[in-house]
Structure formats: structure tokens, C-alpha cells
SEPA-342085 format. One record per residue (C-alpha): x negated, y negated, z negated. Coordinates in steps of 0.25 Angstrom, whole numbers, padded with zeros to 4 digits, always signed. Each point is the difference from the previous one (the first is absolute). Layout:
<rs>
XYZ
...
</rs>
This chain:
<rs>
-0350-0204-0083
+0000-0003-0016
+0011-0007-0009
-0006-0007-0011
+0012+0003-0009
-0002-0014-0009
-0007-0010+0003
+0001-0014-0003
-0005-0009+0012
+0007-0012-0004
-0007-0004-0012
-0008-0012-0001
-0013+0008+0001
+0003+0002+0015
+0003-0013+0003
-0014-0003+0007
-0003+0012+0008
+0016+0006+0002
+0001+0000+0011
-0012+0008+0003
+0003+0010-0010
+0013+0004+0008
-0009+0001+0012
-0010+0009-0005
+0010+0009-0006
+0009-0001+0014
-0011+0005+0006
-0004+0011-0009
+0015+0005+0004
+0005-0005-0017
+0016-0002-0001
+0001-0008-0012
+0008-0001-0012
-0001-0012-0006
+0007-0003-0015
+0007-0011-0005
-0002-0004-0016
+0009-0011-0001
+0008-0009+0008
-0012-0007+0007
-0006+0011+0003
+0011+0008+0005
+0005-0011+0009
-0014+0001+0006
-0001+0013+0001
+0012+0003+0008
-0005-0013+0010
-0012+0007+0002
+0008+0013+0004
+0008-0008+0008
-0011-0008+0009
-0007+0014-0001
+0001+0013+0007
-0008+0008-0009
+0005-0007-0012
+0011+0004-0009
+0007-0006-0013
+0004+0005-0012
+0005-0011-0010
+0002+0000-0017
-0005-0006-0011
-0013+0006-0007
+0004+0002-0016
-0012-0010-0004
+0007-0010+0007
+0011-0003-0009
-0011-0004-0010
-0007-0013-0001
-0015+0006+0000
-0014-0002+0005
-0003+0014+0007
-0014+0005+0004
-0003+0009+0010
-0009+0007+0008
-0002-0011+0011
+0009-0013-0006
+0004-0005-0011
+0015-0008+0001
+0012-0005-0008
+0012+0008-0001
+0009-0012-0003
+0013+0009-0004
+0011+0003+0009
+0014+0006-0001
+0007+0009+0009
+0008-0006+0011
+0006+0011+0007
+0009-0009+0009
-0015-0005+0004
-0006+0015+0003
+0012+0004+0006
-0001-0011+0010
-0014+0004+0003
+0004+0014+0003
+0012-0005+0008
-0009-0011+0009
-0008+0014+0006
+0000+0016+0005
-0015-0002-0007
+0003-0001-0014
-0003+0014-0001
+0000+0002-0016
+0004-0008-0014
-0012-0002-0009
-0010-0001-0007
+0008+0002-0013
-0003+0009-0013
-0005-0001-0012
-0015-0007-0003
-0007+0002-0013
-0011-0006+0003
+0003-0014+0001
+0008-0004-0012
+0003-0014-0006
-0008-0004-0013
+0011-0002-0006
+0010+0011+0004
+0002+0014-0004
-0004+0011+0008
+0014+0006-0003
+0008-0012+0004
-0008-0002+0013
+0003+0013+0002
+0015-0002+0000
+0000-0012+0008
-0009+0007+0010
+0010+0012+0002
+0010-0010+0001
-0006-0003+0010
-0002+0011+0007
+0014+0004-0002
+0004-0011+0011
-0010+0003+0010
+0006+0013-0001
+0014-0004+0003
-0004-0010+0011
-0008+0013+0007
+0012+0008-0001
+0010-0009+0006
-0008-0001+0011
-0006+0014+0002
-0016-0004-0002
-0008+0009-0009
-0008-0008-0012
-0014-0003-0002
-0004+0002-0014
-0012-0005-0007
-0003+0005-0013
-0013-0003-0008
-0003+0005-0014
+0014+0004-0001
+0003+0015+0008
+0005+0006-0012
+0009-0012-0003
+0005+0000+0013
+0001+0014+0001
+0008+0002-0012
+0010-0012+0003
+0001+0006+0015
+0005+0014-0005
+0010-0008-0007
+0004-0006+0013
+0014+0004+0007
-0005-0006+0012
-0008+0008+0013
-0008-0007+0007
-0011+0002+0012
-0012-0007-0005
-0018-0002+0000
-0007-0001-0014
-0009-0005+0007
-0016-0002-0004
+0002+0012-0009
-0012+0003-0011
+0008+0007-0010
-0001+0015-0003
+0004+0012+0006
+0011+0002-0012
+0005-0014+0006
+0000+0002+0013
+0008+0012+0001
+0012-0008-0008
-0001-0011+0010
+0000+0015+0011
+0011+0007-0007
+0009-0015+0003
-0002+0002+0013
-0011-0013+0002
-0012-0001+0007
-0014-0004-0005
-0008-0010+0006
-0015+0000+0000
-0011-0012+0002
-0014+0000+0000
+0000+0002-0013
-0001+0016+0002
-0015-0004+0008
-0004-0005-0014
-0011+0008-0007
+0003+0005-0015
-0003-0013-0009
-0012+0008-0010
+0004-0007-0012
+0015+0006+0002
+0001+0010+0012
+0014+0005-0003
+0010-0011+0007
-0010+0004+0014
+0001+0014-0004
+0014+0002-0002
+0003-0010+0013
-0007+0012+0006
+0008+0010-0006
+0012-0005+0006
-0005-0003+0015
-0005+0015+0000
+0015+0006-0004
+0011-0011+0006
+0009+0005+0009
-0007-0004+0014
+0014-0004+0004
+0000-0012-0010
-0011-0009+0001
-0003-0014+0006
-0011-0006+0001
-0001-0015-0002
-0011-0009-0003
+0007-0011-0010
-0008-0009+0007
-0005-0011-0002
-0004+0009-0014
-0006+0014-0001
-0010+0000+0013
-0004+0015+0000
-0014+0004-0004
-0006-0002+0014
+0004-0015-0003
-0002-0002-0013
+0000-0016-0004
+0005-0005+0014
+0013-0004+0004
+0010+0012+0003
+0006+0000+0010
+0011+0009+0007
-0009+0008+0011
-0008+0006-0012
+0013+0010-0002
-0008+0009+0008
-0010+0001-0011
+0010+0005-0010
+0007+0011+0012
-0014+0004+0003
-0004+0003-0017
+0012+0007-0002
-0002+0007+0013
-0011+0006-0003
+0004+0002-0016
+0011+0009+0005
-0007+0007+0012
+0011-0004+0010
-0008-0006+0016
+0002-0015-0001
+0008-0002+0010
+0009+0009-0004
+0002-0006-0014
+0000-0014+0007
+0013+0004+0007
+0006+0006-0012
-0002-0012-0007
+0006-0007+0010
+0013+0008+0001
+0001+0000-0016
+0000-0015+0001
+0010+0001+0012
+0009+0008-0008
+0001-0009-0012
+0001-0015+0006
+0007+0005+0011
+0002-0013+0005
-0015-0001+0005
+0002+0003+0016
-0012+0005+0008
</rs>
């Protein structure tokens, strides 16, 4: 058994091969964690979990949601049409089923910023935000699943000013070892996606380099390994679709980075992922 920690299975990429996706991964032995990024999204996550035994849900609004923006990304481009929080609405989510495992994805995006907005004021509003998915996880005892992109030290910085505890994933980490023992020293986890496979870019090797870093001296006991899918297939399978069986490529990488037999870091990342969504029941 694998748990792909995030994943995203009810995006309209899916739509024509769904079905088949789920199987593959079901018979690869994949527990799956798929994350809502707004209402839509959420609501089809957690009917998915629902008609699914392998599936679970975790529902929230993605930061770059509450703008009106054209996003690109690796495998889609879309429309973020600009949503606000309803927590009556997320909170009826996680009250309609036992597999709502988690509250996210939610955090701060620096990457994706209106034309004609301020980086500070986005900033604000996103940490807003963030401030309510943090409430609605702590009302009903759910750990949060934080996505940060070109902001760690931001987040950082604003987290240490946070009265708040809190279990939590950042997950598809890429920061630097400085950044991930903050997020460490708060008691979080680190998630990790096929990213680590990737090779040092030449022109700019450091990111790869420092990813490394990280993977070599985190705490065994908090990783998860996650594919982001349908976005970041590992290296293996570079330009096709990714897809939640392939978390096996990132526990086999970071296996054999850290020396530890695979399937003894297999069942550790299961049990780290156990111990955080402690909802997921297996």
C-alpha cells in the first residue's frame, strides 16, 4: 500500500479516462487523497470519496481562487472566476462524511498575482484566508493542507506570529533546508512530488540542489509523498498525465536517497500519513 497524500482526481482533466485512473491506482494498492480548490471542486472531491473506497476528501479554497485570473499550468490552463469563503458550505461538506479527512488547499501564492493588485494586498487577503480554513480545521479537529508558492518566508514569518497550533502538510515542498526546518520546528510535515526525480536545471541548478538538501536531512518521520496529480508526473513520466499510482516513484527516489530498503520507507510513509489525516481508515 501507497497513499498519494494530494491529489486532485476530480479536475476536468480526468474527465475522459476517470474512471480508469482510479483503477489503475486501486490495483497498484494507492489510497488517495484528493483536494478540493473551491466549492466545485470540493463538493466533487468528497462524492468521489464517497462512491470510492480508496478515495478520500479533503475540501478548501485554493488562495488563487479568490481572484478573477487566467492560470497556466503545467498540464491546463483555466479560469479562476473568484470565489469567497462560505464556511457554512465547507462545513457542511465535512459534516455529509467520515472521509473529509482534511481542510485545504489554503496558504499563500505569489505566483499568481492580479495585474493590477499589489503583491502586499494579495498577500493580506490570502492570509485572511487562510486564517478561516484554520478555524473551520480546528473546530472540527482536521489537520490543514497548506500550499505555499513563492512565499515560504512570508508564510513563515506570519505563521510564527500565529497563536494558533495546528497538525498540518506543506505540501509539494521545494524550499530550502533554512525553510523546512521552520515549518519542522511547528510541528508540520513536508510533502514531497515528483518533483524530487527531477534533474538540476543547468542554467539554474540550486532550487534541485537545495530540494536535495532537504530530502537528505528531514526527519524520516515527516514526510508524505504525494503526486499533485494531474501536475508534476515524476521524471519517469515526464510530459504525460500524472496520475496517483506514480507516488511510488517519489517513495522509491527518496528511498534510495536516504538508504533506507523501499519497503520499509513505504510503510513509513504510510504511517506518517496515518498519523496526520487520521481520518483515513485502512
Amino acid at each position: 500500500m501507497i497513499i498519494d497524500s494530494h491529489c486532485h482526481l476530480q479536475f476536468k482533466t480526468f474527465d475522459n479516462n476517470r474512471g480508469e485512473v482510479i483503477v489503475r491506482s486501486v490495483e497498484k494498492g494507492v489510497i488517495m487523497n484528493t483536494i478540493g480548490t473551491q466549492m466545485s471542486t470540493s463538493k466533487k472531491a468528497v462524492d468521489l470519496a464517497i462512491g470510492n473506497e480508496n478515495i478520500y476528501a479533503t475540501v478548501g479554497l485554493h488562495p488563487i481562487q479568490m481572484e478573477k485570473i487566467d492560470v497556466e499550468e503545467e498540464t491546463t490552463m483555466f479560469v479562476a472566476r473568484g470565489e469567497d469563503f462560505d464556511t457554512e458550505y465547507y462545513s457542511n461538506l465535512i459534516e455529509s462524511s467520515q472521509k473529509v479527512v482534511a481542510v485545504g488547499e489554503t496558504g499563500l501564492d505569489a505566483y499568481h498575482i492580479p495585474k493590477d493588485q499589489k503583491l502586499e494586498d494579495v498577500m493580506e487577503k490570502q492570509w485572511g484566508l487562510f486564517l478561516k480554513h484554520v478555524e473551520l480545521a480546528k473546530k472540527y479537529n482536521l489537520p490543514v493542507v497548506i500550499h505555499v508558492r513563492d512565499a515560504h518566508d512570508e508564510m513563515i514569518e506570519r505563521l510564527r506570529g500565529l497563536r494558533e497550533t495546528m497538525s498540518a502538510v506543506v505540501h509539494c515542498f521545494t524550499g530550502t533546508w533554512e525553510q523546512a526546518q521552520s515549518y519542522l520546528d511547528m510541528g508540520f510535515h513536508l510533502g514531497f512530488t515528483g518533483v524530487v526525480t527531477f534533474p538540476p536545471k543547468k542554467t539554474d541548478p540550486k532550487p534541485q540542489n537545495d530540494l536535495l538538501e532537504v530530502l537528505d536531512k528531514v526527519p524520516v518521520d515527516r514526510i508524505l509523498v504525494e503526486t499533485d496529480a494531474p501536475f508534476l508526473a515524476p521524471q519517469a513520466y515526464r510530459g504525460k498525465q500524472s496520475e496517483p499510482w506514480m507516488t511510488e516513484e517519489v517513495v522509491r527516489f527518496i528511498a534510495k536517497r536516504r538508504g533506507i530498503e523501499f519497503e520499509n520507507f513505504r510503510q513509513i510513509t504510510v504511517e506518517n500519513t496515518l498519523n496526520l489525516f487520521q481520518k483515513i481508515k485502512i
